[in-house]
C-alpha positions as CSV (number, residue, x, y, z in Angstrom):
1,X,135.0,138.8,53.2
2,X,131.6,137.5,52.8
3,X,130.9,134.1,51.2
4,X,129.7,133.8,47.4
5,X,126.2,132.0,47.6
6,X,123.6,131.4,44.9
7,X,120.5,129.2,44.9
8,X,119.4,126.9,42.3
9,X,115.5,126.4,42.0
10,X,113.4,129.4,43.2
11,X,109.9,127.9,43.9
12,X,107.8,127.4,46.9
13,X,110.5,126.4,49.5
14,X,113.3,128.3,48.4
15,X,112.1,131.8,49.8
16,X,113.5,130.1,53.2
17,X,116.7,129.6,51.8
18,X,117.4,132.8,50.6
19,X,115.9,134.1,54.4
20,X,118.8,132.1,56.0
21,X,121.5,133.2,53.2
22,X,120.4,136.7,54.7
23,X,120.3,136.4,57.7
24,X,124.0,134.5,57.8
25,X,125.4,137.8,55.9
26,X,126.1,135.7,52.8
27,X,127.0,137.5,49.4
28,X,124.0,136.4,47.3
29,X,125.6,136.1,43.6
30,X,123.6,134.6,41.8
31,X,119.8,132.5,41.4
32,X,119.1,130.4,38.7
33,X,115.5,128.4,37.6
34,X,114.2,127.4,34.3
35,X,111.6,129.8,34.5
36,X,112.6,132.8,35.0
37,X,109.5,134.7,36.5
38,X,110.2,132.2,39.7
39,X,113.8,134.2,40.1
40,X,111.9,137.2,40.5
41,X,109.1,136.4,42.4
42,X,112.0,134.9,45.0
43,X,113.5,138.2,44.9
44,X,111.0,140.8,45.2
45,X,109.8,138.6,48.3
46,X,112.9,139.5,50.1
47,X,113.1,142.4,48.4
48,X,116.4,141.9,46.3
49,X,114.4,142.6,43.0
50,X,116.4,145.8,42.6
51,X,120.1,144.5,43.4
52,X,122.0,144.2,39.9
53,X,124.8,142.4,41.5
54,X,122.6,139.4,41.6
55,X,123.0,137.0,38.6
56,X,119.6,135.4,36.7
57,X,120.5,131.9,35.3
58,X,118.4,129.7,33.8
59,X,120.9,126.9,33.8
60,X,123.2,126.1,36.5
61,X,126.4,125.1,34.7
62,X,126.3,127.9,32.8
63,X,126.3,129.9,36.2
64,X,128.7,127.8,38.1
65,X,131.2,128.5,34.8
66,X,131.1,132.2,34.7
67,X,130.8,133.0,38.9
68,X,133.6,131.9,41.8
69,X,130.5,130.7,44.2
70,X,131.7,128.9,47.3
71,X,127.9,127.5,48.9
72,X,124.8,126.3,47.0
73,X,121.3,125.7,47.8
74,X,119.7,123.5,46.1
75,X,116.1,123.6,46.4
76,X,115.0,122.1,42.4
77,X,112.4,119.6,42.1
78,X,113.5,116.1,44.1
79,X,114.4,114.8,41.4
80,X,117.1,116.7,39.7
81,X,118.6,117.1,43.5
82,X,121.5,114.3,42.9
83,X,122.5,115.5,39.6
84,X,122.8,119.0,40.3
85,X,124.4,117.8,43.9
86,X,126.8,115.7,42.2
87,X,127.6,118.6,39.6
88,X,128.6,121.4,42.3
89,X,130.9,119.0,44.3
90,X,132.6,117.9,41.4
91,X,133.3,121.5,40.9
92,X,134.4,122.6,44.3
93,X,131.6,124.0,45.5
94,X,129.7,123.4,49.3
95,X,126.1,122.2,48.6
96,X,123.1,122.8,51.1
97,X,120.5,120.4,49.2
98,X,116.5,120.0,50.1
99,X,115.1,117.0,51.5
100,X,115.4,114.4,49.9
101,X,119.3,114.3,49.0
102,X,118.4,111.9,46.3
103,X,115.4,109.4,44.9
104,X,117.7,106.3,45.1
105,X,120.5,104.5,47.2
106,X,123.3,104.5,44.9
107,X,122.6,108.6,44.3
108,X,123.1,109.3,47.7
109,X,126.2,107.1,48.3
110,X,127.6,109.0,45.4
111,X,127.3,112.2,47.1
112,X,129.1,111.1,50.1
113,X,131.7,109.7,48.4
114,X,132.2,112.4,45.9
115,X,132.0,115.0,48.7
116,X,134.9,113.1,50.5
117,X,137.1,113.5,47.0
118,X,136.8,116.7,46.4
119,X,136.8,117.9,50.1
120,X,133.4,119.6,50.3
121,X,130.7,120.2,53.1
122,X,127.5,118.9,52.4
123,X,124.4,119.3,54.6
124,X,120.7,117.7,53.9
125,X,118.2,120.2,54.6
126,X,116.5,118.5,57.4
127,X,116.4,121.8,59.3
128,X,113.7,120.8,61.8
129,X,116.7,119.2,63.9
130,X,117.3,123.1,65.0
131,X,113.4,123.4,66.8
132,X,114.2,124.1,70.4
133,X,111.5,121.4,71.1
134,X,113.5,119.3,69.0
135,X,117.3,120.4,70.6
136,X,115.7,120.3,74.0
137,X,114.4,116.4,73.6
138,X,117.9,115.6,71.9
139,X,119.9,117.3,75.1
140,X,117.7,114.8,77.3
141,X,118.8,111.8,75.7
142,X,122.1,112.8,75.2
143,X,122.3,113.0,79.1
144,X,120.7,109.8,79.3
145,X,117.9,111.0,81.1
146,X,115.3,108.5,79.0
147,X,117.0,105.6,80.3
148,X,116.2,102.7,78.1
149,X,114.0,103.4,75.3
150,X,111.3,101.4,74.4
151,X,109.5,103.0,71.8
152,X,108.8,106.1,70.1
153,X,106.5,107.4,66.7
154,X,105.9,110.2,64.6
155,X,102.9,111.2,62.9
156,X,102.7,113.6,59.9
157,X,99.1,114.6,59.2
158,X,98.8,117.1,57.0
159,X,96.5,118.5,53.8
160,X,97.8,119.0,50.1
161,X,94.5,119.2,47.7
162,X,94.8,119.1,44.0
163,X,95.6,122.9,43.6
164,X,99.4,122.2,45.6
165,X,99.8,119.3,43.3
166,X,98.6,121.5,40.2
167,X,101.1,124.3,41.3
168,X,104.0,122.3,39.9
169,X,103.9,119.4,37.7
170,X,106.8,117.2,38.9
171,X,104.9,116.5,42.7
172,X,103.4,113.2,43.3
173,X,105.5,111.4,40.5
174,X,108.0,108.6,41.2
175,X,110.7,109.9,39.1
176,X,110.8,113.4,40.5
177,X,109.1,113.1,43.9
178,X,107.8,110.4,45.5
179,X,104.3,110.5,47.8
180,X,103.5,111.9,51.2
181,X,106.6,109.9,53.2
182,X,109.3,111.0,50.6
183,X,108.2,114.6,50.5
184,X,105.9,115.2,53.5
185,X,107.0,112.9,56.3
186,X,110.4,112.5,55.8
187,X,111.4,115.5,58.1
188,X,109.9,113.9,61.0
189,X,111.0,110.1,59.5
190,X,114.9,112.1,59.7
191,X,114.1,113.3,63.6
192,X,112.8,109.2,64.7
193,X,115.6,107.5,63.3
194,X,118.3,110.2,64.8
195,X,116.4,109.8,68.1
196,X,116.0,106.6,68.4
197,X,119.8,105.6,68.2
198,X,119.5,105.3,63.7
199,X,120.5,101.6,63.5
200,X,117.6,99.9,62.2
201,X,117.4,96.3,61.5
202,X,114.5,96.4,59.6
203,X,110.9,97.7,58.8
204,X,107.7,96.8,57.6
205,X,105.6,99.2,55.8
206,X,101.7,99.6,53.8
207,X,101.1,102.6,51.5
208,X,97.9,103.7,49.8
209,X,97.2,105.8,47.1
210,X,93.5,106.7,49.2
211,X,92.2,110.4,47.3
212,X,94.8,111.5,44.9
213,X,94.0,109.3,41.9
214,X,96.0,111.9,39.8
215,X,99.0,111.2,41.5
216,X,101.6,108.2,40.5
217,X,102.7,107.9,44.5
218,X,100.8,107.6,47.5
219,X,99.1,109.6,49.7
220,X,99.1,107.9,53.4
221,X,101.9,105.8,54.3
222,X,102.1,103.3,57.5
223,X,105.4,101.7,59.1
224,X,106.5,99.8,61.9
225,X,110.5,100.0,62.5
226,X,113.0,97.6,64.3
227,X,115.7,99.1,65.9
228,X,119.1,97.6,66.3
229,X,118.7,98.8,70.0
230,X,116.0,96.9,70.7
231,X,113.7,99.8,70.4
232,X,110.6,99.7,68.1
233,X,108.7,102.7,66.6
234,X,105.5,103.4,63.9
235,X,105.1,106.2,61.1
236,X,102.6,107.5,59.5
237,X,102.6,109.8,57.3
238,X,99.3,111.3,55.3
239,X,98.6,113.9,53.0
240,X,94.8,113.0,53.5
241,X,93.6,114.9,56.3
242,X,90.7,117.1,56.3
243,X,89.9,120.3,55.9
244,X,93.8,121.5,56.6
245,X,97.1,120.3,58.2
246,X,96.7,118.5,61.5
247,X,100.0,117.8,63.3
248,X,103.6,116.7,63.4
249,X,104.5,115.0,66.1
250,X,107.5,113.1,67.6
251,X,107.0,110.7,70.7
252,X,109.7,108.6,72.5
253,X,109.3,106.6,75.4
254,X,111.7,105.6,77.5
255,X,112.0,103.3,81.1
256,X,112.3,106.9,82.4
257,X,111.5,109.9,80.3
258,X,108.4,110.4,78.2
259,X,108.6,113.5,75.8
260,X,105.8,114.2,72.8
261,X,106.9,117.1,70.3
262,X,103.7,118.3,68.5
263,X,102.6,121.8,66.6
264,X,102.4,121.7,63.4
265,X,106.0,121.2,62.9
266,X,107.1,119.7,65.5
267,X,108.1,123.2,67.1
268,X,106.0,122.8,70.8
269,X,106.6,120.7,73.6
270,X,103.2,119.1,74.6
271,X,104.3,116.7,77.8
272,X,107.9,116.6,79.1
273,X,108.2,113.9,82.0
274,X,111.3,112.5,83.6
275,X,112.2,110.7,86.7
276,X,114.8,112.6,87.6
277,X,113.1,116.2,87.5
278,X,115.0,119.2,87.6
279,X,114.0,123.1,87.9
280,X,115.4,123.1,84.2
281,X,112.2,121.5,83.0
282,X,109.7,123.7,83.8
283,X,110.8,125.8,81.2
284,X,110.0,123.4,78.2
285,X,106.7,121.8,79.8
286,X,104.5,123.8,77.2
287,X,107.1,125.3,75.5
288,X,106.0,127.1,71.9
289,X,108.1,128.2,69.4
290,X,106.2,130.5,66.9
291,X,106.8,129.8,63.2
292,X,104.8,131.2,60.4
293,X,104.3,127.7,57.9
294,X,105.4,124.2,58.3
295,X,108.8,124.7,57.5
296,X,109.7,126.2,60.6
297,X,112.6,128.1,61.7
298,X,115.7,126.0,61.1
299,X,117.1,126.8,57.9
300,X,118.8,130.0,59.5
301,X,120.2,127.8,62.0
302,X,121.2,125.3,59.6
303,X,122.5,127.5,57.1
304,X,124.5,129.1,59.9
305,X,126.3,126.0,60.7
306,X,126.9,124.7,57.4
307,X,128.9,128.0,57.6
308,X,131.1,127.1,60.3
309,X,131.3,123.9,59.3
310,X,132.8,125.4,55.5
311,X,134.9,128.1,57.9
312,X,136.5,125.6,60.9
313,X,136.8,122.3,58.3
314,X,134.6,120.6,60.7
315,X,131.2,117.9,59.6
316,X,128.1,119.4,58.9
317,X,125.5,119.0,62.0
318,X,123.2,117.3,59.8
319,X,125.6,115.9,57.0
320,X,124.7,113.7,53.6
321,X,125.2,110.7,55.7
322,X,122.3,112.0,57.7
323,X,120.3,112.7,54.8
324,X,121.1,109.5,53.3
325,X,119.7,107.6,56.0
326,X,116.3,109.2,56.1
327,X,115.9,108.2,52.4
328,X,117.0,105.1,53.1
329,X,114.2,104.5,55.5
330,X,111.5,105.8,53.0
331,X,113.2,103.8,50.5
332,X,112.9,100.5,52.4
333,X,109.0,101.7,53.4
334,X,108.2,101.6,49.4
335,X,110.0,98.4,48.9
336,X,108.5,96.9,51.6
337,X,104.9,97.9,49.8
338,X,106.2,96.5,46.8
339,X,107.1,92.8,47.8
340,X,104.9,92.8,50.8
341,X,107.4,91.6,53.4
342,X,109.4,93.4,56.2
343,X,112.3,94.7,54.5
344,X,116.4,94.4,56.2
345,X,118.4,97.2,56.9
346,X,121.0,98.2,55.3
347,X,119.0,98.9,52.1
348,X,121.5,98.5,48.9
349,X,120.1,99.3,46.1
350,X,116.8,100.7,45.5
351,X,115.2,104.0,44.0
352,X,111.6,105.5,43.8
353,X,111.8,104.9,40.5
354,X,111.3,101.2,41.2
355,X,107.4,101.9,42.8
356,X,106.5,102.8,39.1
357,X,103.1,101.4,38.4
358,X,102.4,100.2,42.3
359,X,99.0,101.6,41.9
């Protein structure tokens, strides 16, 4: 019997989600969005326009009380993530929710916890985890082929012009979004910490609001982390770069492995060095893995575990504690902007709503 799945918010990203839901052989009951021209516009792109079985809401407790659903996207506006999040576990029900998980600390331990009560799965959407570049560099370390590490960075440097802010009200605002690291960089933010061991100790972070003056959040943000391991490693993260997206890319260095992940999503191997060199590695020394936007190609692969995970009563491969951490890091980035001092991990109580008025 297939599994009852429905989505909740039907805008730019959640085309992907209903991809994976597809391809996984879900039962797709139900969509629900405020507006209800976005429902259809999702569904005539995968071409479900036609299939009555499929429920319209425009309010999700309304839909969760009249269908027996079992998963849930959640792909809203950043803001109403934790709310809605918090709403479906309380009622049973497995929750696959967009990055970020939440917009403050005590939001995302409440989804943890709550998920642990009422014996859910839940998964943040930090589906770049799945790039073969990405799996190929996290098999290396895993085998200890890096040796020590002693640093590693990411760099997101990408375009977003007034017309993708115009598109949709809530993006660049503090109580719904955040800036370029919170909604931008903080897939490649989720892949550094998880690489580099995700024990920080503490970081120290400068954001600008450079060329979006109609924006409440920034637009380039600049970090250097601490790592419990010793290990030290820089973001940045921009959504100023001219004329179109640039890069995302993922370095670590180690006393005996070098690896840098670039494309434009992290989805391409651009050097892949080791000490201990084996016919293996040929194969990913220039390795490409086609994807048609910056999303990439992970929510099928995500989605699909999430499923097993729900099936075999097993954790999540990337789990709220996962998705709790990359916030965290963001988190700590703003507040470190805000007093002006390197800020100490673990971060316990903070939300983007506290960078209100920073510029």
């Amino acid at each position: 019997m297939k599994m009852k799945y429905a989505v909740i918010g039907c805008g730019r990203i959640a085309a992907n989600h209903i991809k994976a839901a597809v391809g996984n052989g879900l039962e797709i009951t139900a969509v629900c969005d405020k507006v209800p021209k976005q429902m259809e516009s999702l569904l005539e792109k995968n071409g479900l326009e036609k299939d009555e079985s499929i429920r319209r809401y425009t309010d999700y407790k309304e839909m969760i009380a009249e269908n027996s659903i079992e998963l849930a996207g959640i792909a809203t506006e950043s803001g109403n993530h934790a709310e809605i999040a918090l709403y479906c576990i309380r009622h049973g029900i497995h929750v696959i929710i967009e990055k970020p998980i939440a917009m403050s600390i005590a939001d995302a331990d409440a989804i943890i916890e709550q998920a642990k009560i009422n014996h859910v799965k839940v998964s943040a959407c930090h589906q770049n985890r799945f790039n073969i570049a990405v799996q190929e560099m996290r098999k290396a370390l895993e085998a200890g082929r890096f040796g020590r590490l002693s640093h590693g960075s990411v760099h997101v440097r990408w375009n977003r012009n007034e017309g993708y802010y115009s598109q949709a009200s809530w993006r660049g605002k503090w109580a719904t979004d955040g800036g370029a690291l919170m909604n931008q960089c903080i897939h490649g933010i989720d892949l550094l910490r998880w690489m580099m061991g995700d024990e920080v100790e503490e970081v120290y972070g400068q954001t600008r609001r450079q060329f979006h003056d109609y924006l409440e959040a920034e637009d380039v943000g600049m970090a250097v982390v601490k790592f419990k391991n010793g290990a030290v490693a820089t973001i940045e993260g921009t959504t100023n770069v001219y004329p179109q997206n640039m890069e995302e890319t993922l370095y670590l260095f180690g006393e005996t492995g070098t690896v840098k992940i670039g494309g434009k999503s992290t989805n391409n191997i651009d050097v892949w060095e080791f000490a201990d060199e084996t016919d293996e590695d040929g194969k990913n020394k220039g390795l490409q893995e086609a994807t048609s936007n910056v999303y990439g190609n992970g929510h099928i692969s995500l989605y699909a575990d999430v499923i097993d995970a729900i099936t075999n009563d097993r954790k999540p491969y990337v789990d709220a504690v996962a998705g709790r951490n990359a916030l965290e890091l963001v988190l700590a980035i703003y507040k470190s902007e805000k007093e002006g001092k390197p800020v100490k991990f673990p971060l316990r109580d903070f939300s983007s709503m506290d960078m209100e008025g920073e510029f």
